[in-house]
C-alpha positions in Angstrom: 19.1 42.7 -60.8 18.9 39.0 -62.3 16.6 36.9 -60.3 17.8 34.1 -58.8 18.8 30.5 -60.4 15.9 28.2 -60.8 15.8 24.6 -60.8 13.4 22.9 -63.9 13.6 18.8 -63.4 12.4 16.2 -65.7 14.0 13.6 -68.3 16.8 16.7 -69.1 17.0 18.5 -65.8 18.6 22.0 -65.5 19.3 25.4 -63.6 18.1 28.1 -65.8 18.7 32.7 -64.7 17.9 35.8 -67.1 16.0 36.2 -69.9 16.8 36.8 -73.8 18.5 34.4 -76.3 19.5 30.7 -74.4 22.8 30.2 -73.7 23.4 26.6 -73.0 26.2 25.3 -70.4 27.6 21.7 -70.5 29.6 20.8 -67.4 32.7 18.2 -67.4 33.1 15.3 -66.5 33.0 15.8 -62.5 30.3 18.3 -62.7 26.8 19.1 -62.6 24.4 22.2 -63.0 25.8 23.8 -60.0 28.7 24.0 -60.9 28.1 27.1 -63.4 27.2 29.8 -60.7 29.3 32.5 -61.8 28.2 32.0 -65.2 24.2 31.7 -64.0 24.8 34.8 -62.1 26.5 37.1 -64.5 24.9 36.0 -67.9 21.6 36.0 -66.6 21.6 39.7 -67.1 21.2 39.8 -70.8 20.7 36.1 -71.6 18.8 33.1 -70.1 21.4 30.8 -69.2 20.3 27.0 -69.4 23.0 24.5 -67.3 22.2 20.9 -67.8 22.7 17.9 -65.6 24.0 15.4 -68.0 21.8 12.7 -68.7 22.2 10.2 -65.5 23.5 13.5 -63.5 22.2 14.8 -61.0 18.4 15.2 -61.5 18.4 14.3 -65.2 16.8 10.7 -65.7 19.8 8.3 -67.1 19.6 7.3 -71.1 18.7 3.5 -72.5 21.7 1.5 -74.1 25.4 2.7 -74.4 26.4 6.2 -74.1 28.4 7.6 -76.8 28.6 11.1 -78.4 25.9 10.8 -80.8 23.7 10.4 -78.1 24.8 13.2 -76.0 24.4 15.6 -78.7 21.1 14.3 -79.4 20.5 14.9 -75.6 21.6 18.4 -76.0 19.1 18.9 -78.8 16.0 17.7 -76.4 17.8 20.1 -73.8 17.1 23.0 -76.4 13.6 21.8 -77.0 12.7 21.0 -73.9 13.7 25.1 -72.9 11.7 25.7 -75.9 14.4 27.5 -77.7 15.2 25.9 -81.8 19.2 27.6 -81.4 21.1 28.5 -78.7 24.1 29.2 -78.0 26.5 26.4 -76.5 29.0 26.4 -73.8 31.0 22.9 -72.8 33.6 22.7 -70.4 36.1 19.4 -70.7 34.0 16.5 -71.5 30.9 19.1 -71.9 33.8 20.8 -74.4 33.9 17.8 -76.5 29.7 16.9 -75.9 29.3 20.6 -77.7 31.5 19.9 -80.9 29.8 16.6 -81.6 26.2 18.5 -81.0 28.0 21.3 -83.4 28.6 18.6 -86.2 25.9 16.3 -85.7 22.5 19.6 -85.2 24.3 23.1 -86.8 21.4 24.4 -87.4 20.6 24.1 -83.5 24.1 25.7 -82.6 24.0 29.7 -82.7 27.8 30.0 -81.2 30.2 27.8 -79.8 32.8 27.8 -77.4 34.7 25.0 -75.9 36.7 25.9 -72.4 39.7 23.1 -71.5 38.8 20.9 -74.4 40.4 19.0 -77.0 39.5 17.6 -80.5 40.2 14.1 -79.4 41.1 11.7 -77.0 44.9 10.6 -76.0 46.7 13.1 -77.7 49.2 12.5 -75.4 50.0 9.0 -76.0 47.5 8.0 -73.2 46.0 4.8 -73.9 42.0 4.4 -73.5 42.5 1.5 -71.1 44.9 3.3 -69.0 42.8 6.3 -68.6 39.6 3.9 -67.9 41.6 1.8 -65.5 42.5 4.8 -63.3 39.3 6.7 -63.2 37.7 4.0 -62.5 39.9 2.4 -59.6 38.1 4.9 -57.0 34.9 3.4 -57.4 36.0 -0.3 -58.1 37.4 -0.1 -54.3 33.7 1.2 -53.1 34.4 4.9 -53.0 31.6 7.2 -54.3 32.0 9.9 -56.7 31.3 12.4 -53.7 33.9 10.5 -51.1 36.4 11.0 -53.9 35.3 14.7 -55.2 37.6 16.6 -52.8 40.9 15.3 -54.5 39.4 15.3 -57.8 38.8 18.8 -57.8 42.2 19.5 -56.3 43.9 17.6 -58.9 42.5 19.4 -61.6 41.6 22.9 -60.6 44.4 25.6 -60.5 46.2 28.1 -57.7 43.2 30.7 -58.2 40.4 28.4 -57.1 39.5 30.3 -53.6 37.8 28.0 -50.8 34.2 28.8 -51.6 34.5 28.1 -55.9 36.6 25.1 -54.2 33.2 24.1 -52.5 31.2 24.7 -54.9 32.9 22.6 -56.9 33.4 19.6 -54.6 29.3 20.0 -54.4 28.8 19.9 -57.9 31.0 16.3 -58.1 29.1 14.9 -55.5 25.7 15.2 -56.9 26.9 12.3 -59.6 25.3 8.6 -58.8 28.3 6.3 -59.6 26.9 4.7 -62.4 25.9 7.8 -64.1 30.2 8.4 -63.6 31.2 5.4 -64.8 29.1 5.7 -68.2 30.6 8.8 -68.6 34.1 7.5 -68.1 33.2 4.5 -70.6 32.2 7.7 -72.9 35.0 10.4 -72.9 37.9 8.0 -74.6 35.9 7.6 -77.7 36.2 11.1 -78.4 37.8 12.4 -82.1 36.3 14.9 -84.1 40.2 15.5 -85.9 38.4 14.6 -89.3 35.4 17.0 -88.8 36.2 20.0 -87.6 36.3 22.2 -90.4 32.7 21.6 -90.9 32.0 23.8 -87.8 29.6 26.6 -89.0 28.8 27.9 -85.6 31.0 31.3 -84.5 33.5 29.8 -82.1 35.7 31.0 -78.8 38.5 28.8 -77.7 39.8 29.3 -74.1 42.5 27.2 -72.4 44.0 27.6 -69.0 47.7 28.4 -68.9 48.2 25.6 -66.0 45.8 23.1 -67.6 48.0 19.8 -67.5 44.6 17.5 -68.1 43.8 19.8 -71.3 47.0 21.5 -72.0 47.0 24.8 -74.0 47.9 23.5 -77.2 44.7 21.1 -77.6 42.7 24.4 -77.3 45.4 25.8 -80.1 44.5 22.6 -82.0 40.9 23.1 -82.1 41.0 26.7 -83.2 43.6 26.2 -86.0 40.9 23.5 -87.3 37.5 25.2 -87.0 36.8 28.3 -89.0 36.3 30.9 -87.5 37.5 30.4 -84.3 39.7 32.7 -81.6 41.7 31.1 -79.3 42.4 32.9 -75.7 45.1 31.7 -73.3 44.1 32.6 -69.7 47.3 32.9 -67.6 47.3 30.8 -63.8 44.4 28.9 -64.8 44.2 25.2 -64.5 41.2 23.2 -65.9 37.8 24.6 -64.3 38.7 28.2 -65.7 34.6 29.1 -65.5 35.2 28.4 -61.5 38.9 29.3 -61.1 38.9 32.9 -63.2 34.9 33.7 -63.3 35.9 37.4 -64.0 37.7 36.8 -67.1 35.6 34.0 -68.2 32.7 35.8 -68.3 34.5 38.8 -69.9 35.3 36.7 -72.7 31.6 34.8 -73.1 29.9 38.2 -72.9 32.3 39.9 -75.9 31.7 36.2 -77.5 27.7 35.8 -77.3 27.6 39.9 -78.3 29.8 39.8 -81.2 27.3 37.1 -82.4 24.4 38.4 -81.3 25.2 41.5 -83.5 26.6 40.3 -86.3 23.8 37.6 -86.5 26.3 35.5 -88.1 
């Protein structure tokens, strides 16, 4: 049996299970390293699974200057060394969806597999303005609620019918491990997102998975991404909304293990 989860903290902090080749796990978002325990749990028993606290997150010490995607995928890099691994493979969820492409374009030598759950290859692709998006996340905390006051109806919002109570509160947990101005960076972040122009320049093996329910990712920004990078499958999961790792663990994992295999094998 996999032992259990560990807890490393310093400048990139994470929860790390298993041994073997590192598979690296970038929440969204409203998450943090705790929110990955299905993942940690089943993984772990042929990989060592590596789940981050975004820089600012959780435990993970916040970053100098602006935040923008360059940076986080630099961050990602310092992850792998910092688990003492050169490759690994990467797993981003949402914003940690769009985190792992730049970190795929900007370090492909550092990427061994990709795959990018309730993502999208750029920002606003349904007419939503930056502003807009901004103005609304952000209302919460400009009326002095904190990211953990507010976590409950985030998660709700987003999540889909097949969240049961204890993912649920896991979930809500996760959110409410974020400082407020670690959120609010993040938020300044996520509209600046676009790799449209790039994306056939991903070398790494990839998986595309979308939640049929999904109406903050819908299913055809996952279709987007996977008729743009070579290589790439694209899976529709049926009744899931946007945390598909929490909502449909089973099939999620399914599909990483047959994934992380294929690649492990073919050593492409």
């Amino acid at each position: 049996m996999p032992d259990a989860p560990r807890d490393v903290d310093g400048p990139i902090a994470w929860r790390e299970a298993g041994e073997g080749p590192v598979v690296v796990l970038l929440h969204g978002l409203g998450g943090s390293r705790t929110a990955w325990e299905p993942q940690l749990a089943a993984l772990s028993a042929s990989w060592r699974v590596v789940a981050w606290d975004l820089p600012g997150y959780g435990a993970s010490a916040p970053l100098p200057g602006p935040l923008d995607f360059d940076v986080l995928a630099d961050a990602a890099v310092r992850l792998f060394d910092a688990a003492g691994t050169e490759a690994a493979h990467l797993v981003g969820l949402s914003f940690g969806g769009m985190i792992a492409q730049h970190t795929a374009l900007r370090h492909p030598d550092r990427v061994r597999s990709l795959t990018l759950l309730a993502t999208s290859p750029a920002f606003g692709l349904d007419g939503t303005t930056a502003d807009a998006w901004r103005s609304g996340r952000l209302a919460p905390l400009d009326a002095g609620r904190t990211p953990a006051d507010i976590a409950p109806e985030v998660i709700d919002a987003i999540a889909g019918p097949g969240l049961t109570a204890a993912a649920r509160a896991e979930q809500v947990a996760a959110m409410a491990r974020i400082p407020e101005e670690a959120l609010r960076r993040a938020i300044a972040c996520l509209p600046t997102h676009d790799t449209r122009a790039r994306l056939g320049e991903v070398t790494a093996p990839t998986l595309v998975v979308a939640g049929e329910l999904d109406a903050e990712t819908p299913p055809g920004y996952g279709r987007a991404l996977a008729d743009a990078i070579p290589r790439a499958r694209f899976v529709l999961v049926p009744g899931a909304g946007h945390l598909l790792p929490a909502e449909m663990p089973e099939q999620v994992n399914a599909l990483l293990i047959e994934h992380l295999a294929r690649v492990e094998q073919d050593g492409s």
